[in-house]
C-alpha positions in Angstrom: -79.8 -33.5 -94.9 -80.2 -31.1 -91.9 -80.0 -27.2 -92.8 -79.1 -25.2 -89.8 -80.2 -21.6 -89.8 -78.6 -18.8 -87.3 -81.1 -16.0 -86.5 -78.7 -13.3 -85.3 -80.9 -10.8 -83.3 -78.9 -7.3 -83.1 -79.6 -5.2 -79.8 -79.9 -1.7 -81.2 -78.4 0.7 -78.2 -79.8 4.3 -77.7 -77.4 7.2 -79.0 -77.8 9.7 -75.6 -78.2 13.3 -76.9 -77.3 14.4 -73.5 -74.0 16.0 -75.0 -75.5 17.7 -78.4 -75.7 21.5 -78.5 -78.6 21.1 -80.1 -81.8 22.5 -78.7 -83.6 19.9 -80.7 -81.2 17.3 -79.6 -81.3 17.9 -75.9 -85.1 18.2 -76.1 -85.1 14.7 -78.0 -83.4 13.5 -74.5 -85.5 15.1 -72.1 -88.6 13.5 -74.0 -87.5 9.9 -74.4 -89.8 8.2 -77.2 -92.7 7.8 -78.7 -94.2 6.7 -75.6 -93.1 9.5 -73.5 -95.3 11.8 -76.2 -98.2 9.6 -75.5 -98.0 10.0 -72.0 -97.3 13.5 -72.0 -100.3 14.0 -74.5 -102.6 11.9 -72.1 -101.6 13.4 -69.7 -102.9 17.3 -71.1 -106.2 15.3 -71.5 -106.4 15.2 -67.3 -104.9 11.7 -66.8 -102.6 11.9 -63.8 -102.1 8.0 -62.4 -100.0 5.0 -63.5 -103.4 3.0 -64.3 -104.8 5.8 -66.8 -102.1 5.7 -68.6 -101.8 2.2 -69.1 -105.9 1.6 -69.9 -105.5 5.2 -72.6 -102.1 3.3 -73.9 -102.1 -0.5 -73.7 -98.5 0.1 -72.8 -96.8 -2.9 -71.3 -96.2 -2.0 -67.5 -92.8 -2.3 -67.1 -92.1 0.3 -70.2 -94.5 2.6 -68.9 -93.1 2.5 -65.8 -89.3 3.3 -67.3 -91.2 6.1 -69.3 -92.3 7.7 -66.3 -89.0 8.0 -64.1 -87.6 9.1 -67.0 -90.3 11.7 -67.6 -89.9 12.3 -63.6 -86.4 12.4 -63.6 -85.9 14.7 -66.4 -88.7 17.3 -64.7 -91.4 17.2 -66.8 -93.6 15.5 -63.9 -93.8 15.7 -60.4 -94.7 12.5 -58.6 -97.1 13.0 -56.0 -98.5 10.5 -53.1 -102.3 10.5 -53.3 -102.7 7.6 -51.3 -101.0 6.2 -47.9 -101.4 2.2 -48.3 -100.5 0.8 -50.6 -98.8 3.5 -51.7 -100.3 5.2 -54.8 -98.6 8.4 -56.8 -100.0 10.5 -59.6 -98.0 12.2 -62.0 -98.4 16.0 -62.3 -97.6 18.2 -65.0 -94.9 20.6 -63.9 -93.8 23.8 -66.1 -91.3 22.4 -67.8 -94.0 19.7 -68.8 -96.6 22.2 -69.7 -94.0 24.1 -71.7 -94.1 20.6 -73.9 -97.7 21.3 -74.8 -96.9 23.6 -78.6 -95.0 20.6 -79.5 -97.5 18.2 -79.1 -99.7 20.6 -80.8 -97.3 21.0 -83.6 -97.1 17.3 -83.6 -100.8 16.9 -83.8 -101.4 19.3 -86.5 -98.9 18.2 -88.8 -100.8 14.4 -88.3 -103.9 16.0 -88.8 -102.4 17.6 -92.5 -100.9 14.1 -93.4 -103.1 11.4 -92.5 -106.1 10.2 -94.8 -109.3 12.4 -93.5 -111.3 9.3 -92.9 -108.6 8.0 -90.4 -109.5 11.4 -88.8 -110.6 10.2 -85.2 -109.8 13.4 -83.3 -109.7 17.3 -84.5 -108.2 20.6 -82.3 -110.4 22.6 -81.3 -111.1 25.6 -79.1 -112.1 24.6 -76.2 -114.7 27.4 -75.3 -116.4 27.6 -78.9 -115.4 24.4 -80.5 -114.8 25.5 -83.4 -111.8 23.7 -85.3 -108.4 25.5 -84.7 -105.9 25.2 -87.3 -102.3 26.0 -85.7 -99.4 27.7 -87.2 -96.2 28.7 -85.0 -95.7 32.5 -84.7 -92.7 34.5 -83.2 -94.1 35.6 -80.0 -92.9 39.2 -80.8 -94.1 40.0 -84.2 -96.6 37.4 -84.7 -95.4 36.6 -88.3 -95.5 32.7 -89.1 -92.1 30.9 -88.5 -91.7 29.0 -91.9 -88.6 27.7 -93.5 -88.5 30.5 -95.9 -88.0 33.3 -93.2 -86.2 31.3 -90.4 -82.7 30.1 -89.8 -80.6 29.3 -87.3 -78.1 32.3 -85.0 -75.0 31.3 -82.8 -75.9 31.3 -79.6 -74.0 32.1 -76.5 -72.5 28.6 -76.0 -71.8 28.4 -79.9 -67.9 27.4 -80.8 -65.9 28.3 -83.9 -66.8 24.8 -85.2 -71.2 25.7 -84.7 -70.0 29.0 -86.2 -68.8 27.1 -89.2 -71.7 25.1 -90.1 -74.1 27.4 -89.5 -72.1 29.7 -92.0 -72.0 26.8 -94.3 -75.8 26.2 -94.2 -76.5 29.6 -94.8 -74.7 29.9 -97.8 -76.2 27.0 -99.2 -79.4 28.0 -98.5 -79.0 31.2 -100.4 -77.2 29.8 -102.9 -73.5 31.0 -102.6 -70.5 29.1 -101.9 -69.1 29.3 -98.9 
């Protein structure tokens, strides 16, 4: 007797948060992945070309190559030519690129708060001193930690009555009242 198995494999398609109002949405889109935050990181360490990034990453060529356009495309690097034939281009930070920098840090931090200490291969540090930093995000104009407790969200100028709505409805949950 002969069993016959089918192995369905399912193609999982990428939502695009091209559309969302959501700052946190649209910045998801800009990024890319996991290995558009690896790039970007090695690239704050000083890497710049498509072979530095492949050695730091053992990233298959062909993704890291997608991961760059995108990362191009979406202005967080400039492509430069650094060298006539073959033809050879770095990727350079650009502002909107550096900007990505307190996220990688936040990113880092909270690893560094949730991952076993002995697993521990790297630490932030300040990089005149190095002595150990330990980040927190502050509001740039008071200084005070942004925490859960003392931050919510605000309709902003492209808000609808619909972004109204939930927000409304979140903040009565969060205090506690019914909305």
């Amino acid at each position: 007797m002969m069993i016959v198995t089918a192995i369905v494999t399912i193609i999982m398609q990428r939502t695009s948060f091209s559309h969302f109002k959501c700052p946190a949405a649209r910045a998801l889109e800009s990024v890319g992945d996991w290995w558009s935050i690896l790039i970007l990181r090695d690239a704050f360490q000083g890497l710049s070309r498509f072979d530095e990034f492949q050695k730091s990453l053992g990233v298959a060529p062909n993704i890291l190559t997608r991961r760059l356009k995108h990362l191009t495309d979406e202005g967080l690097f400039e492509r430069r030519l650094y060298h006539q034939r073959p033809a050879r281009y770095e990727y350079v930070l650009t502002a909107k690129g550096r900007d990505f920098f307190p996220v990688l840090m936040a990113l880092f931090s909270w690893g560094s708060r949730h991952i076993p200490e002995e697993d521990l291969a790297f630490l932030l540090g300040d990089a005149a001193s190095g002595t150990p930093r330990e980040t927190v995000l502050v509001d740039a104009r008071t200084g005070e930690a942004v925490t859960p407790e003392n931050t919510s969200l605000l309709a902003g100028p492209a808000a609808d009555d619909e972004v109204r709505e939930r927000i409304a409805r979140m903040r009565a949950w969060y205090l506690g009242i019914d909305a």
